[in-house]
MARLUM-377407 format. One record per residue (C-alpha): residue in one letter; x, y, z. Coordinates in nm, 3 decimals, always signed. Layout:
  res     east    north       up
    A        X        Y        Z
...
This chain:
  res     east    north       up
    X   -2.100  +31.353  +23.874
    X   -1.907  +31.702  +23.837
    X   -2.077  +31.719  +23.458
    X   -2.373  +31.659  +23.305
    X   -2.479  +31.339  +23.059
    X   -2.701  +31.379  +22.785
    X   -2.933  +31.062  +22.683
    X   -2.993  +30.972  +22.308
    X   -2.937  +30.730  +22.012
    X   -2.617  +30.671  +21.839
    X   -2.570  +31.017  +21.648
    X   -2.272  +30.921  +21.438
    X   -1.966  +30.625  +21.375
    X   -1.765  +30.758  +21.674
    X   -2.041  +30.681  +21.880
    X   -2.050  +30.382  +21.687
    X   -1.670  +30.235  +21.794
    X   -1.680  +30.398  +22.118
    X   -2.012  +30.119  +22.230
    X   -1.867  +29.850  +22.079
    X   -1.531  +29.930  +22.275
    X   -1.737  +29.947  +22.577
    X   -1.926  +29.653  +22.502
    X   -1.608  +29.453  +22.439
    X   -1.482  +29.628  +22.766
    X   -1.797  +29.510  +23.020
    X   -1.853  +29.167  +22.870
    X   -1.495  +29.070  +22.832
    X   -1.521  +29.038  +22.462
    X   -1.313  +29.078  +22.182
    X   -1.383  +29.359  +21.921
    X   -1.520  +29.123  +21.637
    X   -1.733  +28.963  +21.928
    X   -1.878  +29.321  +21.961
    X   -1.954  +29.395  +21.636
    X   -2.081  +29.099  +21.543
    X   -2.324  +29.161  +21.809
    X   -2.391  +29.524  +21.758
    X   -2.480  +29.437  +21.378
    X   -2.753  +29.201  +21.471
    X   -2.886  +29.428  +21.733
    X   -2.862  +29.704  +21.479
    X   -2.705  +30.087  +21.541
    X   -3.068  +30.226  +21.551
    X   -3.139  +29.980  +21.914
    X   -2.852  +30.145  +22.106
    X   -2.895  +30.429  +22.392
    X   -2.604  +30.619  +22.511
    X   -2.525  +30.896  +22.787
    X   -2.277  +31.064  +22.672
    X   -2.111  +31.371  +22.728
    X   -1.983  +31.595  +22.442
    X   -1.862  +31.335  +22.193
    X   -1.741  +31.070  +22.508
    X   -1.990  +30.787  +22.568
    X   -2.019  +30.693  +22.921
    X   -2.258  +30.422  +22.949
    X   -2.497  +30.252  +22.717
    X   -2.734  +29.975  +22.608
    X   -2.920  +29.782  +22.342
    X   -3.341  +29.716  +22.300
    X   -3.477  +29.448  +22.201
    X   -3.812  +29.525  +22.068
    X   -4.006  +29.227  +22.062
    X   -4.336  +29.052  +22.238
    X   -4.396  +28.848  +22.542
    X   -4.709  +28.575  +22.575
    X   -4.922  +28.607  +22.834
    X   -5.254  +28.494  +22.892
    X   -5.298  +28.409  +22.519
    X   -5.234  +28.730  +22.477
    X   -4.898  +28.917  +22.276
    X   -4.741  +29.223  +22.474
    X   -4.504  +29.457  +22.331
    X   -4.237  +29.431  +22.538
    X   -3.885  +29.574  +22.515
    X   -3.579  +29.318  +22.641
    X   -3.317  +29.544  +22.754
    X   -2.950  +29.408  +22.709
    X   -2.585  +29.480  +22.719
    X   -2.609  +29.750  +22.991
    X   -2.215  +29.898  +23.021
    X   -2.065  +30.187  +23.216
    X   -1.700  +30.271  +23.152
    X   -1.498  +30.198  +23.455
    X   -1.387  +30.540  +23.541
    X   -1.788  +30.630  +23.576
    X   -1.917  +30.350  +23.774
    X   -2.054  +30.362  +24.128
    X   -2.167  +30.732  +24.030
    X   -2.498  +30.612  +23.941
    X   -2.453  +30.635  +23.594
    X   -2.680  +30.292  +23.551
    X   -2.946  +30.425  +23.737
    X   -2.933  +30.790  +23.530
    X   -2.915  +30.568  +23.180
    X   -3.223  +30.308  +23.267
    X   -3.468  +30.573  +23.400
    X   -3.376  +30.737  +23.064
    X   -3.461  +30.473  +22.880
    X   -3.794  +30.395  +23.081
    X   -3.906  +30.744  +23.021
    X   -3.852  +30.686  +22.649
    X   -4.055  +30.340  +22.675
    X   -4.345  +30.526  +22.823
    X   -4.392  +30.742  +22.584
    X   -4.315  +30.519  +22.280
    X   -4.638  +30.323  +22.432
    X   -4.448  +30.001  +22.551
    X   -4.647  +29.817  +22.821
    X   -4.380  +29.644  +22.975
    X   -3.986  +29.549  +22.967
    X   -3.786  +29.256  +23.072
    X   -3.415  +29.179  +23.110
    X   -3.144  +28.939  +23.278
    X   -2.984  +29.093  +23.554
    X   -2.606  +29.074  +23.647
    X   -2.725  +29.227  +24.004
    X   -3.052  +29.271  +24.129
    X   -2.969  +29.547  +24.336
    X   -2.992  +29.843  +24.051
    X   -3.301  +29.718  +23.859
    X   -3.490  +29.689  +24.161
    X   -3.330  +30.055  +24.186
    X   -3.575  +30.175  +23.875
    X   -3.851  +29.921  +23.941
    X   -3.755  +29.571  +23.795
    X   -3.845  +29.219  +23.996
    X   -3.824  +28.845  +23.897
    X   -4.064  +28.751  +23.660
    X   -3.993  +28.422  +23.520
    X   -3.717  +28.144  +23.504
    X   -3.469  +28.055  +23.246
    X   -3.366  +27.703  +23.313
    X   -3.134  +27.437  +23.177
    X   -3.183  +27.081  +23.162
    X   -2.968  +26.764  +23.130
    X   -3.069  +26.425  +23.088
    X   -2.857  +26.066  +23.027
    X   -2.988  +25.961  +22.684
    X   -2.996  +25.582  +22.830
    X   -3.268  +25.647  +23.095
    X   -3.478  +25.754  +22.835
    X   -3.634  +25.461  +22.778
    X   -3.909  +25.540  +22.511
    X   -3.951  +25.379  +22.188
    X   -4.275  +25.543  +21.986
    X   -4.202  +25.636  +21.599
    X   -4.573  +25.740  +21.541
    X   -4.455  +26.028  +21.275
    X   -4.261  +26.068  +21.013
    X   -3.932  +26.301  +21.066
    X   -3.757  +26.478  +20.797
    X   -3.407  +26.690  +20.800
    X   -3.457  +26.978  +20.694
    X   -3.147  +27.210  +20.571
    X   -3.047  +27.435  +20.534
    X   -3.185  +27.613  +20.816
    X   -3.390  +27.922  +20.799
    X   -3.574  +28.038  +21.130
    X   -3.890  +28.099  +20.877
    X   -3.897  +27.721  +20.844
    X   -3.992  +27.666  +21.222
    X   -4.150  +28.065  +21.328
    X   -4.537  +27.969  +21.258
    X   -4.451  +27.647  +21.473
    X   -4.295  +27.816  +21.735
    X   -4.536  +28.063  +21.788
    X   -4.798  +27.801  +21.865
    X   -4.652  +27.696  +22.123
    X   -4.524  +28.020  +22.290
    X   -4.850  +28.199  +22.304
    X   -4.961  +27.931  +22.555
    X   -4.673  +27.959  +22.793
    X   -4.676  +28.270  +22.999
    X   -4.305  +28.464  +22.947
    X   -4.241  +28.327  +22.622
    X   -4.107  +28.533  +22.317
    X   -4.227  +28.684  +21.994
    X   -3.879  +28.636  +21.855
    X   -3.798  +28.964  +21.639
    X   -3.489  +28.871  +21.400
    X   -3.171  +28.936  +21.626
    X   -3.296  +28.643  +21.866
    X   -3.388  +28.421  +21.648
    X   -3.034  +28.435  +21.458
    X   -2.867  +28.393  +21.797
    X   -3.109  +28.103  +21.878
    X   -2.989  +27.955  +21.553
    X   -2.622  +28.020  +21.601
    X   -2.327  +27.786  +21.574
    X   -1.982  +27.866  +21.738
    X   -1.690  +27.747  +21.563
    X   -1.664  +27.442  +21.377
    X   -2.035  +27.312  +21.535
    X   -2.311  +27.242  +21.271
    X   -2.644  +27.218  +21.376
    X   -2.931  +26.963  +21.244
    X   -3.295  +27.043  +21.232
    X   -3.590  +26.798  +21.230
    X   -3.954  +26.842  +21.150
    X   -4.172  +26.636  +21.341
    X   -4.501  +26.520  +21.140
    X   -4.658  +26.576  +20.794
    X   -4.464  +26.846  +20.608
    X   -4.795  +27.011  +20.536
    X   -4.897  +26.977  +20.874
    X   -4.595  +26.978  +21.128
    X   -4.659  +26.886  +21.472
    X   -4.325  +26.994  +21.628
    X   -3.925  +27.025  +21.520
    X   -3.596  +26.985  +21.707
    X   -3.303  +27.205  +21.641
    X   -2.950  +27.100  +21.787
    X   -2.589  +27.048  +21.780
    X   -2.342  +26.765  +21.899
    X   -2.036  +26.846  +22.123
    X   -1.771  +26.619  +22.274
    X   -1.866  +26.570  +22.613
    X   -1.675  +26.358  +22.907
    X   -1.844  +26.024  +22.851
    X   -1.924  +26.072  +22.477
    X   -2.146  +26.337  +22.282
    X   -2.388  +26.578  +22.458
    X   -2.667  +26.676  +22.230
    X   -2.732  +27.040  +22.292
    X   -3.090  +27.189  +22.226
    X   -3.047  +27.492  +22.014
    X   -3.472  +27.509  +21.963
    X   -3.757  +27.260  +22.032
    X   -4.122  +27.277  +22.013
    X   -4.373  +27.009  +22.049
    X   -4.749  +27.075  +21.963
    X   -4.899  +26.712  +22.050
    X   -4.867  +26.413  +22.261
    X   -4.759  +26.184  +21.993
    X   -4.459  +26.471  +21.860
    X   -4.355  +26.406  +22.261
    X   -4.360  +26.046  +22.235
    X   -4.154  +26.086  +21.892
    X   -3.926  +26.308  +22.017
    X   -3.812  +26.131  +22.331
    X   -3.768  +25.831  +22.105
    X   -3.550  +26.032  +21.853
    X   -3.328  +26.186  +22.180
    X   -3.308  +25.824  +22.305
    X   -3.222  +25.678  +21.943
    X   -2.831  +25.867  +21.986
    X   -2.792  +25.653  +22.314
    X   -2.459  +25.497  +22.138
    X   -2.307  +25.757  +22.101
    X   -2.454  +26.028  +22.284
    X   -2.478  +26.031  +22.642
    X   -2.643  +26.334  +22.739
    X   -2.908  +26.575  +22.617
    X   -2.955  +26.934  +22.747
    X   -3.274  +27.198  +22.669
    X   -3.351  +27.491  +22.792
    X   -3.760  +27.462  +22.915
    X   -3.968  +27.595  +23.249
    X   -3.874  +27.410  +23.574
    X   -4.190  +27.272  +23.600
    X   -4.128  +27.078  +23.229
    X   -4.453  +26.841  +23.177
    X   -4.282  +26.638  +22.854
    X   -4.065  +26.476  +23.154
    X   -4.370  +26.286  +23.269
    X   -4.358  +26.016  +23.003
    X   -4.004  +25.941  +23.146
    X   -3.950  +25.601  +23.369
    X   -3.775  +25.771  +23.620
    X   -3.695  +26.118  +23.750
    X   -3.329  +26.153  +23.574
    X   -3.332  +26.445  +23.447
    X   -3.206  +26.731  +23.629
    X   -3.179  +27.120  +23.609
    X   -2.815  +27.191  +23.565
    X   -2.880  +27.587  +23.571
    X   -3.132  +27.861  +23.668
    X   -3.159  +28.200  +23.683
    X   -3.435  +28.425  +23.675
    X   -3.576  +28.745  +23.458
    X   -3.670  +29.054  +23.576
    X   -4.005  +29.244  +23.416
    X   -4.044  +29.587  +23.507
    X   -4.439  +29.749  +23.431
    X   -4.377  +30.030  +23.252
    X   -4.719  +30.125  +23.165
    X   -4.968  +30.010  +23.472
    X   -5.337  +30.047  +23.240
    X   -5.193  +29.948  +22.976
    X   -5.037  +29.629  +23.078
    X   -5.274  +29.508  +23.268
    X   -5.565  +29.599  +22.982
    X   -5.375  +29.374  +22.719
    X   -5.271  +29.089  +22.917
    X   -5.517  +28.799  +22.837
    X   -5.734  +28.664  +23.179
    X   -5.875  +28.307  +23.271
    X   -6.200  +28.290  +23.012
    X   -6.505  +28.230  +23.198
    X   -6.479  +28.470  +23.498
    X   -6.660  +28.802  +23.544
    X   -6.457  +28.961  +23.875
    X   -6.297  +29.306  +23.968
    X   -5.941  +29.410  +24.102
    X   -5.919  +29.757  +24.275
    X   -5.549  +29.848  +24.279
    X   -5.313  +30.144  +24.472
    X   -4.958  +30.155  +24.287
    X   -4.663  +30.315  +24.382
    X   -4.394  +30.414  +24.144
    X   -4.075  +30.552  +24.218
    X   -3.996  +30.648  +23.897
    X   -4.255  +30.706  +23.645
    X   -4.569  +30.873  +23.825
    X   -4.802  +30.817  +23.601
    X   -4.836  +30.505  +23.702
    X   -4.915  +30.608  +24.086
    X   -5.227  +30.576  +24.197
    X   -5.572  +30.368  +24.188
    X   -5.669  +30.157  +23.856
    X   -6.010  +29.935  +23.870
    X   -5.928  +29.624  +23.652
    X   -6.233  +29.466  +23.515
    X   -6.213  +29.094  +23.364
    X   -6.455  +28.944  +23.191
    X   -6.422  +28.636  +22.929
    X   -6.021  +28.673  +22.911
    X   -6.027  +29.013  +22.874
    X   -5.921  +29.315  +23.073
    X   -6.071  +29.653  +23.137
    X   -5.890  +29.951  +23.316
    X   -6.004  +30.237  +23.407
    X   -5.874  +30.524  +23.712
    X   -6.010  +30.521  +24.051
    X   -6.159  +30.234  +24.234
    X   -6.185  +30.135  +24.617
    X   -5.803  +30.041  +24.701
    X   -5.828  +29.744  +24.868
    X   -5.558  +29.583  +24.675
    X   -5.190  +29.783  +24.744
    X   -4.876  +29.683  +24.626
    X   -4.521  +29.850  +24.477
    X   -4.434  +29.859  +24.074
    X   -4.223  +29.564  +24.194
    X   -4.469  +29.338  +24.336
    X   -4.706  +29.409  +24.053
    X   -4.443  +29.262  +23.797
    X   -4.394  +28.920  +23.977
    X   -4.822  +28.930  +23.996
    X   -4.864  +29.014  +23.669
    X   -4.644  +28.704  +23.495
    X   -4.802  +28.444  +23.778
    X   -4.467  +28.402  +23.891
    X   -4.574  +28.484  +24.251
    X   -4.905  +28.428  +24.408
    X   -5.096  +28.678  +24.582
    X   -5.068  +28.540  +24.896
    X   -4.631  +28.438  +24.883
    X   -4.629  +28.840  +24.803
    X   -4.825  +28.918  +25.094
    X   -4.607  +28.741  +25.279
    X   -4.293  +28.883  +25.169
    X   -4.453  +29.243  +25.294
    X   -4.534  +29.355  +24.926
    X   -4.874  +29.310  +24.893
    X   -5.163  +29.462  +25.153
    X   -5.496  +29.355  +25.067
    X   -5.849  +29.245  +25.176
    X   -5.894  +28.872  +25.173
    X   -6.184  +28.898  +24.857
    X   -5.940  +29.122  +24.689
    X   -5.651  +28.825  +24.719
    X   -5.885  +28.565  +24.592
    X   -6.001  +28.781  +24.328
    X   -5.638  +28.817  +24.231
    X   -5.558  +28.502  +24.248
    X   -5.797  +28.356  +23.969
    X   -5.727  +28.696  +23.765
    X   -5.331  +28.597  +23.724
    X   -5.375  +28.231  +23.778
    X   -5.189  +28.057  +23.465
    X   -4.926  +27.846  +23.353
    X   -4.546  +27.910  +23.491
    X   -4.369  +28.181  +23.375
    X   -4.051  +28.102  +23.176
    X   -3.872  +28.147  +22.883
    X   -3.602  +27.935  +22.636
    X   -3.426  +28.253  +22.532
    X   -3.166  +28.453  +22.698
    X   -3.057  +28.755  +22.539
């Protein structure tokens, strides 16, 4: 760079036009795309570099939550990362996220998670895969499952405050999912074009036991039913629900969902026909070492101790060695501690949403460690598979 960039927040409209420009420039876009976008995001979520009154690169924050152990985590879902053309491979990128990681440090936020278009420069600034982000497809004849045990309703219009309390149930026992703020759920719930979308609750209106969100679009071989939200709470909304999916068999031939690759509702199918028609993973960077580790929730019923070395690149507060004391789901941190557990701020991210075990990370050269210190880790971040239905 032969000048220097200064980091903030939008400071005025010209900053304004010049990120949704840039937006509309990176993601191939038109303008009204942008805005549209910008306005759910909101002015006050955008960082810039900029120099003088030019904006060079820029982002959006999500500030939200992420499930873990039982347990909610602030976490902030960093999107929409842009660097005009004439600035990139400069390391512009680099310059803006370490910015913005700085600021996330000091604003107290554990931990951060995004979707990467490369790998390469947000394992740069201390990013690795954390969880999966899969899609599902399934031909609505091989369902094969015929149990109306509940009542269903249609419920519209839609309003994401119908279905939030239901949601949450069931994300706060799947490690990776959200605690949708507002601009996710409204593009959870959006319809493009001409599409109109049709919500179901599942059980007793006083008592719901799951609900089904989704549109219809022409397909090859007939309709595909596309999964906009879902959430089942009991074994009986499964049965229900499969039932419903399998009811459109006339004139629906497929049904896709977003879900975790390892999807356990598939188990009251007849046959293995449903398939993952795309996957990509999300990156979680630990932005705060004690304090993400002290508010994740733990297995209940173990009393154990994890003696960690970390190495940061980037923010040095969180080098060095952190004792990690569990006991009955929770998690104690405090400095110091015998270091027999070493590993980068990238191999603690995979460890610390169970996407990676231990021993896979030892293997990979990320992880050194005592075998009592990888057992000990092992039960400490054992859990259910990291994933997560919303991409953002």
């Amino acid at each position: 760079m032969t000048f220097s960039l200064n980091y903030s927040s939008l400071r005025h409209p010209e900053d304004e036009q010049q990120i949704k420009k840039l937006i509309s420039q990176c993601f191939a876009e038109f303008l009204t795309e942008s805005e549209t976008y910008f306005n759910r995001i909101g002015s006050q979520n955008f960082r810039i570099l900029h120099h003088n009154d030019q904006v060079i690169a820029g982002l959006a924050i999500y500030f939200m939550g992420q499930w873990y152990g039982e347990n909610l985590i602030p976490m902030a879902g960093i999107a929409a990362v842009g660097v005009a053309p004439e600035h990139r491979g400069k390391g512009v990128a680099f310059q803006l996220l370490s910015h913005t990681l700085e600021e996330l440090y000091h604003s107290g936020y554990p931990i951060s998670v995004l979707y990467p278009a490369t790998q390469v420069l947000y394992r740069k600034v201390g990013y690795e895969q954390g969880g999966s982000y899969c899609l599902w497809e399934l031909p609505t004849d091989t369902i094969q499952i015929s149990e109306k045990n509940l009542p269903i309703t249609s419920i519209s219009p839609i309003n994401y405050e119908q279905f939030e309390a239901i949601y949450q149930q069931q994300a706060r026992k799947n490690n990776g999912n959200l605690d949708r703020n507002f601009a996710i759920w409204q593009k959870t719930l959006e319809v493009q074009g001409k599409q109109e979308s049709y919500a179901y609750l599942i059980g007793e209106k006083n008592q719901p036991e799951g609900y089904v969100i989704f549109t219809q679009e022409k397909g090859t071989n007939g309709l595909n039913l596309i999964l906009k939200d879902w959430v089942l709470l009991t074994s009986d909304s499964v049965k229900h629900f499969w039932s419903f999916m399998a009811a459109h068999r006339s004139l629906a031939s497929q049904v896709q969902w977003r879900s975790s690759p390892m999807d356990s509702t598939l188990l009251l199918l007849p046959e293995q026909t449903a398939k993952i028609k795309y996957q990509k993973r999300w990156m979680l960077r630990v932005v705060n070492v004690p304090l993400a580790l002290s508010k994740r929730g733990y297995p209940q019923g173990i009393e154990t101790e994890l003696h960690l070395e970390i190495t940061d690149d980037l923010i040095v507060a969180n080098n060095g060695k952190f004792c990690l004391r569990v006991s009955q789901g929770c998690g104690e941190v405090t400095p110091g501690g015998k270091c027999n557990f070493r590993l980068n701020i990238r191999g603690l991210a995979s460890l610390y949403t169970g996407l990676f075990t231990p021993i896979q990370l030892q293997l990979l050269g990320d992880l050194d460690a005592t075998p009592d210190a990888i057992e000990a880790a092992t039960i400490i971040f054992s859990g259910s598979t990291p994933w997560m239905p919303d991409f953002f």
